[in-house]
matplotlib code that plots the C-alpha trace (Angstrom):
import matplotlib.pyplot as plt

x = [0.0, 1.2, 2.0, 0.8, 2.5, 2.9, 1.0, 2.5, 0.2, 0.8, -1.9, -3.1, -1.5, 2.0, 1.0, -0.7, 2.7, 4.5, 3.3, 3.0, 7.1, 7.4, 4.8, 7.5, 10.4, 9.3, 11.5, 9.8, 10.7, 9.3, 6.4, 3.8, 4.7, 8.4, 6.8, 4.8, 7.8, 9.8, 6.7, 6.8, 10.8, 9.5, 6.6, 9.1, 11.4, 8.5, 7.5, 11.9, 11.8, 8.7, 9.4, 12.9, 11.2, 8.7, 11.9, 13.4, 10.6, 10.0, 13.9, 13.4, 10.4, 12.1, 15.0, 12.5, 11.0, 14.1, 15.6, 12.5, 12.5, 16.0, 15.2, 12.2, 14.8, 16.8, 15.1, 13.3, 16.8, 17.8, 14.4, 15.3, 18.8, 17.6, 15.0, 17.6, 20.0, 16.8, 16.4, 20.1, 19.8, 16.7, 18.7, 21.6, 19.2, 18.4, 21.4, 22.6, 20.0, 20.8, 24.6, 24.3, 22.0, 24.4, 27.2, 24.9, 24.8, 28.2, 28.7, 26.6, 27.7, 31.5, 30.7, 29.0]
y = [0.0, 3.2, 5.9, 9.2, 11.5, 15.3, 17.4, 20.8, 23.3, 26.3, 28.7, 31.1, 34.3, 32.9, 31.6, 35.2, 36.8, 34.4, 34.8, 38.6, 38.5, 36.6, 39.1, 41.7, 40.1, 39.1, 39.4, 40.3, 37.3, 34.7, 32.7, 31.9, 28.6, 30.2, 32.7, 29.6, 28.2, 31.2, 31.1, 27.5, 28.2, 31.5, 29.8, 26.8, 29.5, 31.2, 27.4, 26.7, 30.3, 30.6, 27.2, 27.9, 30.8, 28.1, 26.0, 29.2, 29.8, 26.4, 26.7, 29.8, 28.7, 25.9, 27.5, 29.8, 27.1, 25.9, 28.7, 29.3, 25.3, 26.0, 29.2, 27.4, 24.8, 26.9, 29.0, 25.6, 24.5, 28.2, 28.0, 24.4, 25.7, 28.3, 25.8, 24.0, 26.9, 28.0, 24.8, 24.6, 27.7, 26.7, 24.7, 27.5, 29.4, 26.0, 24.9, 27.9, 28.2, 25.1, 25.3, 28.9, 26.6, 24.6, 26.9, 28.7, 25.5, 24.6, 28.4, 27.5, 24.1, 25.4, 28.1, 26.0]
z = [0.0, -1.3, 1.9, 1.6, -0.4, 0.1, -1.6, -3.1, -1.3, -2.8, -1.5, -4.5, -3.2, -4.0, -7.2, -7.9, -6.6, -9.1, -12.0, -11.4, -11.0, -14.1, -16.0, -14.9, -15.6, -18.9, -22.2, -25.1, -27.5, -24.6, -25.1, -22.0, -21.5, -20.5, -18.4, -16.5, -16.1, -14.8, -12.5, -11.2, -10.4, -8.2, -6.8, -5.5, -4.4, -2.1, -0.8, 0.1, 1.9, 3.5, 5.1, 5.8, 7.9, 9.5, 10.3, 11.6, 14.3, 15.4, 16.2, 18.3, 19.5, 20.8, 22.4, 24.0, 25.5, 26.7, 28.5, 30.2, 31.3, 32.4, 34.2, 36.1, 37.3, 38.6, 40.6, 41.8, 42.5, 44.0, 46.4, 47.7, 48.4, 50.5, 52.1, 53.1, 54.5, 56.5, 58.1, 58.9, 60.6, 62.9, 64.7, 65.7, 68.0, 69.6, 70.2, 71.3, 74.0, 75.1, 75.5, 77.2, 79.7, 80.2, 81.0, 83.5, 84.8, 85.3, 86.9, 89.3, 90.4, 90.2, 92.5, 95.5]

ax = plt.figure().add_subplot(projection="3d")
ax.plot(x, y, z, "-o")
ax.set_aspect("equal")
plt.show()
């Protein structure tokens, strides 16, 4: 069974635009069949541009998409960092209370 094949989709705008640069660019001596050719070769030379432009902005659009992934981890990475300093650092005042505790303590018993 035969796959599907790809259709040249060439909306009527381009071929319009075509054929309307050929008109222009047209020698005196050539017949229309030329001319359609010389259109067919600028209507296959919109199609290659406009989707080198498509393949252009599905490249940006992709390294868009991927800085902004990358920025999202890191900040995600940058808030469990701090998470983790802040926990760190609830222990100091505890511990801290408790050692000064325990040096009043040991005042006290060295003194009696």
């Amino acid at each position: 069974m035969a796959k599907y094949q790809k259709k040249e989709n060439i909306s009527v705008e381009t071929k319009g635009e075509a054929l309307k640069i050929a008109r222009s660019i047209q020698r005196p001596e050539q017949t229309k069949e030329q001319t359609k050719l010389i259109a067919q070769g600028i209507q296959k030379g919109i199609k290659q541009y406009k989707n080198q432009q498509k393949a252009k902005a599905r490249e940006l659009d992709k390294r868009i998409k991927k800085a902004s992934n990358l920025a999202v981890t890191q900040e995600a990475t940058a808030e469990v960092a701090l998470q983790i300093v802040q926990s760190k650092l609830s222990y100091l005042p505890w511990v801290l209370l408790v050692l000064s505790w325990a040096c009043f303590g040991l005042y006290f018993l060295l003194l009696r």
